[in-house]
C-alpha positions in Angstrom: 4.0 27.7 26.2 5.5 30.1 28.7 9.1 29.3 28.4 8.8 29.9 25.3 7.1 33.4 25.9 9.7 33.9 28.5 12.6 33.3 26.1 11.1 35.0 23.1 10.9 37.9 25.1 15.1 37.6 26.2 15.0 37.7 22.6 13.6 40.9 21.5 15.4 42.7 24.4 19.0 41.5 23.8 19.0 40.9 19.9 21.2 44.1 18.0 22.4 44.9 14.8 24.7 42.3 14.6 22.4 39.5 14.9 19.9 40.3 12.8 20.9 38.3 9.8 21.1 35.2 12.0 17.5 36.2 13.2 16.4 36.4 10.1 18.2 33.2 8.7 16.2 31.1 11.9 13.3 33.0 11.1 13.0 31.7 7.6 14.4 28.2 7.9 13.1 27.2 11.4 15.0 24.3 13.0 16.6 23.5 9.5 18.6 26.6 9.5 20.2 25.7 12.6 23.4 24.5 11.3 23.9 28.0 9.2 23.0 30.3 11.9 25.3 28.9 14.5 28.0 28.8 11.6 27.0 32.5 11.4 27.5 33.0 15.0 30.7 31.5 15.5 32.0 33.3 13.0 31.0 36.8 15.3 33.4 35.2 17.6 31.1 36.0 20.6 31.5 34.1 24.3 28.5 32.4 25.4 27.8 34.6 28.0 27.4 37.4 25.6 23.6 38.7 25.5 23.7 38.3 21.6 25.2 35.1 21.3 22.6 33.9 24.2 19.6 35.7 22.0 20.0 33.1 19.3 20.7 30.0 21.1 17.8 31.6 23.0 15.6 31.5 19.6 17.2 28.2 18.0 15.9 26.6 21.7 12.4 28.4 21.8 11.4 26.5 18.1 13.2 23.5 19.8 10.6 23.2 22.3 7.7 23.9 20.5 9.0 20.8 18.0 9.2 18.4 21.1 5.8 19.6 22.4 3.8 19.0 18.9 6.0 16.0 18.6 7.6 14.1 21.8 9.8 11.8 19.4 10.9 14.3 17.1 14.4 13.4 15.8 14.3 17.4 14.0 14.2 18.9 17.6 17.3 16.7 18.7 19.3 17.0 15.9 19.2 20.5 15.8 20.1 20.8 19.1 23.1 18.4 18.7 24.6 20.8 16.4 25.2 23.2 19.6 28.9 23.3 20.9 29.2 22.0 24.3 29.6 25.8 25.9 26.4 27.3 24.2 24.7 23.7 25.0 25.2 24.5 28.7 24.7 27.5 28.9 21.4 27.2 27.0 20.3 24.4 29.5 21.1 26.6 32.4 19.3 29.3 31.0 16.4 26.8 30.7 16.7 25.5 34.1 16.5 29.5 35.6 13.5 30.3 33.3 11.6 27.6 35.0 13.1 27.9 38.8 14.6 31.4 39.2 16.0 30.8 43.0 18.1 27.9 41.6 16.0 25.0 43.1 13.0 23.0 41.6 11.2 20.1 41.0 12.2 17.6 38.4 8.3 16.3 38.4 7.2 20.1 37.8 8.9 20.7 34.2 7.0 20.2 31.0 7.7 17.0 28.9 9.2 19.4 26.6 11.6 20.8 28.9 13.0 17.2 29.7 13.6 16.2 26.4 14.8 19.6 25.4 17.5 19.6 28.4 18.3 15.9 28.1 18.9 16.4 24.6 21.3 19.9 25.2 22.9 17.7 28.2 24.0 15.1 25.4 25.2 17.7 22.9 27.7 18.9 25.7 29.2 15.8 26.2 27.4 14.6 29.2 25.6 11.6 27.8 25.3 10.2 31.4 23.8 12.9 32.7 21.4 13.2 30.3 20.4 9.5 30.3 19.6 9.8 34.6 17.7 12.9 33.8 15.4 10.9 31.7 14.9 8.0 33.9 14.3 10.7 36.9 11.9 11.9 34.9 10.4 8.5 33.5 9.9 7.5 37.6 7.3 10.3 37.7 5.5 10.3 34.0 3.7 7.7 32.4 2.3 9.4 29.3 3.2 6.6 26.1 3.7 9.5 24.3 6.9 10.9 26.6 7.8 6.8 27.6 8.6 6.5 23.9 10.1 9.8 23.7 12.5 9.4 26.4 13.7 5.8 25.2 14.0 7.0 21.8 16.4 9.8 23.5 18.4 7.4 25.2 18.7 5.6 22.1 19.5 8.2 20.1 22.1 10.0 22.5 23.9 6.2 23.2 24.0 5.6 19.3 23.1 2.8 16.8 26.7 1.6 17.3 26.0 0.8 21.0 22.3 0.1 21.4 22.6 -2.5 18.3 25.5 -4.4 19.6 24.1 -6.9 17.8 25.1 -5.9 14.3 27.9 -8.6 13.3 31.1 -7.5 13.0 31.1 -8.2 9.7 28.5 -5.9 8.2 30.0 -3.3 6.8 28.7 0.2 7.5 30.9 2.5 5.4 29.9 3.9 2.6 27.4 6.0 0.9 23.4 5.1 0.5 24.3 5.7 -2.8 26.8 3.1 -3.6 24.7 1.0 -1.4 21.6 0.9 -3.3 23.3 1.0 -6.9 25.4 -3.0 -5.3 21.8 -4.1 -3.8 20.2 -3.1 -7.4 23.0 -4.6 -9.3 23.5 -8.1 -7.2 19.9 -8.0 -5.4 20.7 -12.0 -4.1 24.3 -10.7 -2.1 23.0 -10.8 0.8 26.0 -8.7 2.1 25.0 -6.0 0.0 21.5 -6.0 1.6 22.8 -5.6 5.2 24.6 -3.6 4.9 21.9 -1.1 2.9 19.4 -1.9 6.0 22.4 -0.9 8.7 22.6 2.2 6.3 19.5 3.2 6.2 19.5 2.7 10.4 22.2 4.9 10.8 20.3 7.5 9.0 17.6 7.3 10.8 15.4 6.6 7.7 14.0 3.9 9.4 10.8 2.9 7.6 13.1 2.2 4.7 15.7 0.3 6.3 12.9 -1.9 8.0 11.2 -2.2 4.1 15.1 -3.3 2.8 14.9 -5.8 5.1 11.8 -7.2 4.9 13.1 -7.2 0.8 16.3 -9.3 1.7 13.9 -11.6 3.9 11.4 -12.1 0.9 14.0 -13.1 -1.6 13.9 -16.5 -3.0 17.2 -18.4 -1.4 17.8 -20.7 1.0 17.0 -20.2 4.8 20.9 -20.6 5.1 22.1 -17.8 2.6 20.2 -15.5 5.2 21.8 -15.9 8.2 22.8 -12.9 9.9 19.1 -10.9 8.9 17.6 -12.8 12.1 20.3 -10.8 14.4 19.7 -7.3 12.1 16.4 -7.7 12.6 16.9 -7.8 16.4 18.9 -5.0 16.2 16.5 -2.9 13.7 13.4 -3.9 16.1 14.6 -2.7 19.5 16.1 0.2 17.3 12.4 1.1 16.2 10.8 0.3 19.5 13.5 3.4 20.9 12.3 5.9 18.7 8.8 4.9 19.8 7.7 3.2 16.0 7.6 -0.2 17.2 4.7 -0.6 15.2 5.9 -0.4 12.1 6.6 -4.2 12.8 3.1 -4.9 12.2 2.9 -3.7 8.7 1.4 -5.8 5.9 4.9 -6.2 4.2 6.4 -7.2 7.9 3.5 -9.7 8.5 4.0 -11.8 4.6 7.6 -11.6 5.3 8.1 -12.5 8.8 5.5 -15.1 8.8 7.4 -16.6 5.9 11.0 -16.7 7.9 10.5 -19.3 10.9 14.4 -19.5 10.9 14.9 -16.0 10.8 12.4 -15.1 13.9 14.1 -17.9 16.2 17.5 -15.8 15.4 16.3 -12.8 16.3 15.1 -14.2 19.3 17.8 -15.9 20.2 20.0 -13.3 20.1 17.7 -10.8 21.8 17.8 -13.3 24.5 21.0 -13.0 25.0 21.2 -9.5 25.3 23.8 -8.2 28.7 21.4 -5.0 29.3 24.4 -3.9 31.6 26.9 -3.7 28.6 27.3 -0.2 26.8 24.3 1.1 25.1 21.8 -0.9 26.4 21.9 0.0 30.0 19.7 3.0 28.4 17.1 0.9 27.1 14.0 -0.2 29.1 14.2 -4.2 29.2 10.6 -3.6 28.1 11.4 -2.5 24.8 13.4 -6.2 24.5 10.5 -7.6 26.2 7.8 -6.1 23.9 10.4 -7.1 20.6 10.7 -10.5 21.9 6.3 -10.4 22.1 6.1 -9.8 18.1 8.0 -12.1 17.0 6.4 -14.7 18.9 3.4 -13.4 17.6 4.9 -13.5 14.3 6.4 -17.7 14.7 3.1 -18.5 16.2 0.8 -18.2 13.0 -0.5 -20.6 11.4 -2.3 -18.7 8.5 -0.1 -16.2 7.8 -1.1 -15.5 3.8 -5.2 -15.4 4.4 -6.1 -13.7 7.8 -9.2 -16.1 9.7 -12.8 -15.5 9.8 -13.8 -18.0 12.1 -11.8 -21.3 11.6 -11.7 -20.2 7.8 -9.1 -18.7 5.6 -10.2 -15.2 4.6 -10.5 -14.1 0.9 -11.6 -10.9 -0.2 -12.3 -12.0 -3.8 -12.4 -15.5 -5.5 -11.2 -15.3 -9.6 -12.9 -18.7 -10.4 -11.6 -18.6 -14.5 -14.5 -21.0 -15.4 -12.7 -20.5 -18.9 -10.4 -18.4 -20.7 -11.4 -18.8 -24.0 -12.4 -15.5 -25.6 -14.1 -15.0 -28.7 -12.9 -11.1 -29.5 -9.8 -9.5 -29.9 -9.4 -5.9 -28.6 -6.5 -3.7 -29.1 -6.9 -2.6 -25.0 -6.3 -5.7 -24.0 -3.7 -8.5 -24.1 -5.4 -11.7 -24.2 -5.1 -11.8 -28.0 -1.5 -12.7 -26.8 -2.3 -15.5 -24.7 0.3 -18.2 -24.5 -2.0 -20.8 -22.1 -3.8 -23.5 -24.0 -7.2 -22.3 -24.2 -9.4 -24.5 -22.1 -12.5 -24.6 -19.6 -13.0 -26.1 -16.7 -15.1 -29.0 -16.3 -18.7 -28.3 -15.2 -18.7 -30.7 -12.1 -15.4 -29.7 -11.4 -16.8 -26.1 -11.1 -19.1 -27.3 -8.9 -16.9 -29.0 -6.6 -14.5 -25.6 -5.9 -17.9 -24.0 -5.5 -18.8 -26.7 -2.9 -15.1 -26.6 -1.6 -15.1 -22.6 -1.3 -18.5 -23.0 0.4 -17.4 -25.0 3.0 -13.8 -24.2 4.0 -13.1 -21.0 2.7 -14.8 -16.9 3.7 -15.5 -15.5 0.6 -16.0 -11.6 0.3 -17.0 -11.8 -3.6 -16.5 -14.2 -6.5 -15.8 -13.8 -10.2 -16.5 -15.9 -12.9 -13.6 -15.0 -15.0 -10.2 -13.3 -15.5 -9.2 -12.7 -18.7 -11.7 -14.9 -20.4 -15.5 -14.7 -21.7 -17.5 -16.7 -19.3 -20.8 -16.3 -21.5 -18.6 -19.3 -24.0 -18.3 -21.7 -21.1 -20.6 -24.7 -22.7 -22.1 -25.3 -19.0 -22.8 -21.2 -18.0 -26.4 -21.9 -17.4 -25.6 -24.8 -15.4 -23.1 -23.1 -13.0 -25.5 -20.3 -12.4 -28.1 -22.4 -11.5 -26.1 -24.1 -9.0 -24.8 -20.7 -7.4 -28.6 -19.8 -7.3 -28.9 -23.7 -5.9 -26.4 -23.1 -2.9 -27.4 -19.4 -1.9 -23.7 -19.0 -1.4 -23.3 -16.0 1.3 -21.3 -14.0 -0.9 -22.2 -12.2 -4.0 -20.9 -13.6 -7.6 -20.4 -11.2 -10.3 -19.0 -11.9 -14.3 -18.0 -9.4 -16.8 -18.4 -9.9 -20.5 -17.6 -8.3 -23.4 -21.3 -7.6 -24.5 -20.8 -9.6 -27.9 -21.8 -13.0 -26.7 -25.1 -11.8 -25.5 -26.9 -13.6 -28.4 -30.4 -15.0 -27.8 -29.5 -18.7 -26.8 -27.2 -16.5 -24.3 -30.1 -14.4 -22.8 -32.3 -17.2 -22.7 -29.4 -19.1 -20.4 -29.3 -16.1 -18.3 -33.1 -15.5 -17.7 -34.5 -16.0 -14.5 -30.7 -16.9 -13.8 -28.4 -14.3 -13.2 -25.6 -13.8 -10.9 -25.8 -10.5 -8.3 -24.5 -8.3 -10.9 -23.3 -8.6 -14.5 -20.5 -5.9 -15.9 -20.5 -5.6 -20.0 -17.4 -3.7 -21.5 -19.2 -1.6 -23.9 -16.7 0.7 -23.9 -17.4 1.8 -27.6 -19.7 4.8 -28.5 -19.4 4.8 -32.4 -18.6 2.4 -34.7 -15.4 4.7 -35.4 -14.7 3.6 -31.9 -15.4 0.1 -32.3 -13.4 -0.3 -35.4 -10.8 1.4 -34.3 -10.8 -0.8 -30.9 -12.2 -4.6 -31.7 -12.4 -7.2 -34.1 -15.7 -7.1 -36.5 -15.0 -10.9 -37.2 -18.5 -11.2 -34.1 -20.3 -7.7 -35.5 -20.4 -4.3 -35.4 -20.9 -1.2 -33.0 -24.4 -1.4 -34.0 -24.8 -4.8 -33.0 -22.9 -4.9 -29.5 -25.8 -1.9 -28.7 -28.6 -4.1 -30.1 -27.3 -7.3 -27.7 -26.5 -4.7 -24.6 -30.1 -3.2 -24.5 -31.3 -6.9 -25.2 -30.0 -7.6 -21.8 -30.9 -4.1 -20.0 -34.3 -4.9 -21.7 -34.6 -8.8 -20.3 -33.8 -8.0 -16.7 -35.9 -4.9 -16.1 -38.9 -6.8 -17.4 -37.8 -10.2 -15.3 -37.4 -7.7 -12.4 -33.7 -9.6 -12.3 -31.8 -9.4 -8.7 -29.0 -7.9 -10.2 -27.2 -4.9 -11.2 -26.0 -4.4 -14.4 -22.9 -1.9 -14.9 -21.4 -1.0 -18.4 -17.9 -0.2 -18.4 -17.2 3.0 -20.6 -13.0 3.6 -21.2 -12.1 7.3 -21.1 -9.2 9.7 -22.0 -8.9 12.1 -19.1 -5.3 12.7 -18.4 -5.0 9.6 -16.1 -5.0 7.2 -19.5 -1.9 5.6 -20.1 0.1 7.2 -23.3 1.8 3.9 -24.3 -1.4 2.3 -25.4 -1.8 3.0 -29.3 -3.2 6.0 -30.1 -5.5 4.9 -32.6 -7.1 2.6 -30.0 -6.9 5.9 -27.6 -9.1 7.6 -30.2 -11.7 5.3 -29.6 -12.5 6.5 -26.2 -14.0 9.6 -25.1 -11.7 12.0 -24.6 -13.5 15.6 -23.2 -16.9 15.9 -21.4 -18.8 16.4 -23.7 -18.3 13.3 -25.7 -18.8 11.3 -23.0 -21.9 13.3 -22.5 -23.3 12.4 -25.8 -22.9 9.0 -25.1 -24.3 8.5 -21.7 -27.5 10.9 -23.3 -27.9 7.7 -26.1 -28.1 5.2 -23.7 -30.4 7.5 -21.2 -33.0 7.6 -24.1 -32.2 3.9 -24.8 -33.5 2.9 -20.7 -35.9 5.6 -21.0 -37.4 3.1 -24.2 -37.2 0.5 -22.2 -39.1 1.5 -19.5 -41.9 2.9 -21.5 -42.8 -0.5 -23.0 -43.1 -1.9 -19.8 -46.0 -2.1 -17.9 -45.9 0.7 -14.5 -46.4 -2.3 -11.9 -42.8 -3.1 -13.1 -41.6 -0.3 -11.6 -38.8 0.9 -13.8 -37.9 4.1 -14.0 -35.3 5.4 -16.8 -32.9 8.4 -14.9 -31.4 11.1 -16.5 -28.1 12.5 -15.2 -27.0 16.3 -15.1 -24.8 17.3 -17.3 -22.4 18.6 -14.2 -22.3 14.6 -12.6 -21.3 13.1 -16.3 -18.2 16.2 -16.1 -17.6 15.0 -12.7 -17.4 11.0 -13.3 -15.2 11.4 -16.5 -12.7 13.5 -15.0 -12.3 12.2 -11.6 -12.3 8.6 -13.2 -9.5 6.1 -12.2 -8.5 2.5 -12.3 -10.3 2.1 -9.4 -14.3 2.1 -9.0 -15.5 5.3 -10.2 -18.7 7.2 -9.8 -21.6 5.6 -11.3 -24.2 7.0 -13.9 -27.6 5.5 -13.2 -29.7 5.2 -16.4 -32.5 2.5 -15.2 -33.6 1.6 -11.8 -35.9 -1.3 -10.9 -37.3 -2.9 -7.3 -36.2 -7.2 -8.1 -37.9 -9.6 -7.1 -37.2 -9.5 -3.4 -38.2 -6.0 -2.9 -34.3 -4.8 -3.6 -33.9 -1.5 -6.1 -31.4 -2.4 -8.7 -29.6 -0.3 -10.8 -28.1 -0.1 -14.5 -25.5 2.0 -14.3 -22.1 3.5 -16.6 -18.5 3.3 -14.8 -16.0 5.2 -16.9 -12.6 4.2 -16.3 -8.9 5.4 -17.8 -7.4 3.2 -20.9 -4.8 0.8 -19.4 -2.4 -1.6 -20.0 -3.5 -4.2 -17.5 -0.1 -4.3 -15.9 2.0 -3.6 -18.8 1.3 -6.9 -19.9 0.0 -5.6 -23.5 3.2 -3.6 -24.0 5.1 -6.9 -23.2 4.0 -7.8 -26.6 4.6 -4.5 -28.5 7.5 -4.0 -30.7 7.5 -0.1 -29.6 8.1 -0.6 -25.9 11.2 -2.2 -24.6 9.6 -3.4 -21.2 11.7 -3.5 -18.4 11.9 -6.7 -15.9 13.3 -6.5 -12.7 13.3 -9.2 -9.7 13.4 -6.4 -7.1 10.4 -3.1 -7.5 9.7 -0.3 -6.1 6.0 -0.9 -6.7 4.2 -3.6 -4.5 1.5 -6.0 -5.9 -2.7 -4.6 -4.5 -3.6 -7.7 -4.7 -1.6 -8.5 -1.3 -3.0 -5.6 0.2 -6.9 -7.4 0.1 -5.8 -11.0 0.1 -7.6 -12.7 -3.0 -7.4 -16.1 -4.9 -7.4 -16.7 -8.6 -8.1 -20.2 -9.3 -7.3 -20.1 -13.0 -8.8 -22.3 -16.4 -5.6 -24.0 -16.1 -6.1 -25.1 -13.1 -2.9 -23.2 -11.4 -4.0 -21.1 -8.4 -2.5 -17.7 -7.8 -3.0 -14.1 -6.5 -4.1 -12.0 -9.5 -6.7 -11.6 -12.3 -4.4 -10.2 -14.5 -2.1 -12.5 -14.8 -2.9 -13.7 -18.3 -0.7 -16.8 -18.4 -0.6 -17.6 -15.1 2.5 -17.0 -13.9 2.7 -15.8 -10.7 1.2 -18.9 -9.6 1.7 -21.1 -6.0 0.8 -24.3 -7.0 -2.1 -26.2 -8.7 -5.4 -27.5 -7.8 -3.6 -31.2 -7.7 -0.6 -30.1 -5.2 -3.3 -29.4 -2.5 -6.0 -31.5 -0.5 -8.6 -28.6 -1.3 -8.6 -24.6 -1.2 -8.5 -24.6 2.3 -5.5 -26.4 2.8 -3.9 -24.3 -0.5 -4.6 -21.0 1.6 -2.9 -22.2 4.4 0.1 -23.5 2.8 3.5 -22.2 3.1 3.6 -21.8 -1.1 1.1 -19.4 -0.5 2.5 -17.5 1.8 5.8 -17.3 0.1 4.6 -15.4 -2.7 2.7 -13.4 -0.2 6.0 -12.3 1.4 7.5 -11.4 -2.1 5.0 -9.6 -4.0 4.1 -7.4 -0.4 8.2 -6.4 -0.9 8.5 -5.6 -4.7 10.3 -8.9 -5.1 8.7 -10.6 -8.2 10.1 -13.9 -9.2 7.6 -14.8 -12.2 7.4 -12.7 -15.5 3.9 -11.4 -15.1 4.7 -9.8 -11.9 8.5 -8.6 -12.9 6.8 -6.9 -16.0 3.7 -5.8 -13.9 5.4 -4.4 -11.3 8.4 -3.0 -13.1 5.9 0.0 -14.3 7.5 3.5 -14.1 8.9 3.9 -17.7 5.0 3.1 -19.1 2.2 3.9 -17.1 1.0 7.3 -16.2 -1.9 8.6 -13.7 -1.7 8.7 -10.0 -4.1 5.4 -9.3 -2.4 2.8 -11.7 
């Protein structure tokens, strides 16, 4: 930028002994040494016209501009600059307006957005809020760049204050206090509903406005009455045109904002009413654009007007990204990873035709990303497994169905229900690579190490000759930093914990694929791969709770011309939500209604229609707790997805408020779990 070339170069010809250390101080902080280097200044006790008081301002405003021109809305550029007394403030704006129009006269339309916001901002640190207010609409009447529309109305909204732009704020709300106290009476009393506004007004006044908007989404999402939260309508009125100002309007479009918004009908027709109600002549808001109101007032219709807020709309359906369809949650081993063995819920199944009837129901009223054939439980012991397979393969559902397994139940009446049968992909947790590791990991009431590799390549072995259309992926548990520590460490010493063990590992079941495909014949076309050692490094320590890299071992074309793959996913030991330590003498697990964590599974909307028949959110929520009704409340899924139930516990678990016990220990994770991905 010139001026900033221009007023460099003032610098380096005016700047003496006595101002180095100020210099130096500016030079080393930037912007956020502002404060100390004009502390320093004042205390040299030099008059504003003096060339070495006018070098630093001089310097402070050079960095000034360059922060408004690499951000328009930058609330570090004006505060620094509201730390200037009002002498220096004016005589830096003069000095701004001479650098740009030496003879004294110039065009408004001619200075850099920079400039404007830079002046404006010096015009309101000396006092002059007016005048800095006209200089911005003068110059909005001539720009119509978003970037310095937004800019300039969140100046006007800064220099008129929160106190006047959000008249609105009741009278009552007190806004004394420290964050501090705040947060500790919201933690302590998380239903006073006091206590929450007056942590969002807070937060506003700080201008930390993400968080106030996320503490009052919170207060929204908490479970009282519509009546216990009057008042949050008018904050969020106030908090709105407040964001629109410093140009993050939308913010209001967030995940978290959508949930709890589209949950609080009598909270949106508050905000508007009060919005409409607005005197935009009154203090403070003659400096907003009635387009900001306007544009407020737009959202939350938006917002009222839904009428599928929970599951977003593909077509006239309700969207979900994945369908947990728990055709049981019996399970026939007991792993020390895992913890089912706990289960309170009756152990049941569903009823084959009633399986059929949520797949014919899914089918018809609901979009489906992917389905799942189980939770917590092994699929492989529903009585009717071959039966609901067939009648997947039956409806050529347009969605793919998956089960895992824990590799066990793959005995020979088991293969021979799968042949020819198979879902579009099958995930065994083989976990294990020793019978060290399985003993020190699983039950050997079912077998041995020996035998879950024996059933395992059974499998592998079955669908590469029957050229199946599916993929096959064995899940391998690792120890590479991202584990979690509270899991027992004996069960922790089952898992591969370097490289190199893992390497070992993945070579047995390499040769095991290669065996397989050299007894079958070469018109099958499977092919056994071997991985280098450098990929195996790379998938174990880059694993995390998430889908990993995945280490091919035997490739195949399927029936339909389609290569299919049987592949090894390692992943980090969990605690599935911290729901095994629930259970552990050792841990003292902590339970809190409101979290810092939200729930994933709001983030990709998904359905888990559980063996008991209750229908929730989450896969992992072993005795369905977290739950929004049951298959009985509802005419069918469709009208369950559209319900407000379901929305409701949408809008909480999106704001870390977690009303069931799963989700309160789940969520509630900081004193357990470790790694970045949990």
């Amino acid at each position: 930028m010139k001026i900033v070339s221009t007023l460099s170069a003032a610098v380096a010809d005016t700047a003496d002994q006595a101002c180095e250390d100020i210099f130096a101080l500016i030079g080393a902080g930037g912007l956020t040494a502002t404060a100390t280097a004009l502390e320093t200044l004042a205390g040299l006790e030099l008059s504003p016209e003096d060339p070495r008081a006018q070098a630093v301002v001089i310097e402070i405003l050079a960095l000034a501009l360059e922060c408004f021109a690499a951000q328009p809305c930058s609330a570090e550029g004006h505060a620094a600059l509201a730390l200037f007394d009002p002498a220096h403030a004016m005589r830096a704006a003069n000095l701004l307006f001479s650098a740009h129009f030496p003879d004294g006269d110039g065009d408004l339309a001619l200075l850099p957005d920079a400039t404007v916001l830079c002046i404006a901002s010096l015009f309101n640190a000396a006092g002059n809020i007016p005048g800095a207010v006209q200089l911005l609409e003068q110059a909005l009447a001539t720009r119509s760049a978003s970037e310095f529309v937004a800019a300039a109305q969140y100046a006007c909204v800064r220099f008129t204050g929160i106190g006047g732009v959000a008249g609105l704020w009741l009278g009552e709300v007190d806004g004394s206090g420290s964050l501090d106290d705040a947060r500790a009476r919201v933690d302590a009393q998380p239903f006073d509903m006091a206590a929450q506004r007056r942590l969002v007004r807070l937060l506003a006044e700080s201008e930390r406005l993400q968080d106030a908007l996320d503490a009052l989404m919170t207060a929204l999402a908490l479970p009282v009455g519509e009546s216990d939260k009057a008042g949050l309508g008018i904050d969020l009125a106030a908090l709105a045109v407040w964001l629109r100002g410093h140009g993050q309007g939308d913010l209001l479009n967030a995940r978290n904002c959508y949930y709890a918004l589209a949950a609080s009908p009598a909270i949106i027709s508050e905000a508007e009413t009060a919005l409409r109600g607005v005197d935009l002549a009154s203090a403070g808001w003659a400096a907003i654009d009635p387009a900001a109101i306007a544009g407020v007032l737009n959202v939350l219709r938006q917002y009222r007007e839904l009428q599928t807020p929970a599951y977003p709309m593909n077509g006239a359906k309700p969207h979900v990204d994945i369908v947990w369809l728990e055709i049981t949650n019996f399970c026939n081993q007991k792993c020390g990873f895992c913890p089912d063995m706990h289960r309170e819920d009756t152990r049941q199944w569903l009823p084959l035709d009633q399986v059929k009837s949520l797949i014919d129901d899914l089918a018809e009223n609901v979009s489906v990303g992917s389905m799942q054939l189980n939770a917590y439980g092994e699929p492989l012991l529903h009585p009717h497994i071959a039966e609901i397979l067939a009648y997947i393969r039956e409806k050529q559902l347009p969605w793919p169905t998956y089960f895992t397994t824990h590799g066990m139940t793959l005995v020979p009446k088991k293969l021979a229900q799968l042949s020819h049968n198979y879902p579009s992909g099958i995930a065994v947790s083989m976990h294990n690579d020793s019978q060290q590791s399985y003993d020190a990991t699983r039950s050997a009431k079912i077998g041995d190490y020996d035998t879950l590799v024996s059933r395992i390549s059974d499998l592998i072995a079955q669908m590469a000759q029957e050229r199946a259309p599916s993929h096959l992926r064995l899940y391998q548990m690792v120890c590479n930093g991202f584990e979690d520590k509270a899991v027992d460490p004996i069960v922790r010493s089952g898992f591969p914990d370097s490289p190199q063990r893992m390497a070992r590992h993945v070579r047995k079941w390499e040769a095991i694929a290669a065996r397989i495909a050299a007894e079958l014949p070469p018109e099958q076309g499977c092919r056994a791969v071997t991985n280098t050692y450098a990929t195996i490094e790379h998938a174990f320590l880059s694993a995390s709770h998430g889908d990993g890299d995945h280490l091919p071992i035997l490739q195949w074309m399927d029936q339909d011309g389609r290569p299919q793959t049987v592949f090894i996913s390692a992943r980090p030991v969990g605690t599935y939500g911290n729901l095994l330590l629930e259970y552990d003498e050792r841990w003292d697990v902590k339970r809190k209604l409101v979290n810092k964590a939200r729930c994933g599974f709001t983030a990709n909307p998904s359905l888990a229609v559980f063996a008991t028949g209750k229908l929730g959110i989450c896969c992992i929520d072993m005795n369905s707790t977290a739950v929004f009704g049951s298959l009985s409340d509802f005419g069918g899924l469709g009208e369950a997805l559209r319900s407000t139930q379901a929305n409701r516990i949408f809008a909480e678990l999106s704001n870390g408020v977690a009303t069931s016990r799963g989700c309160q220990v789940c969520l509630a994770r900081g004193e357990q779990l470790c790694g970045p991905t949990y």
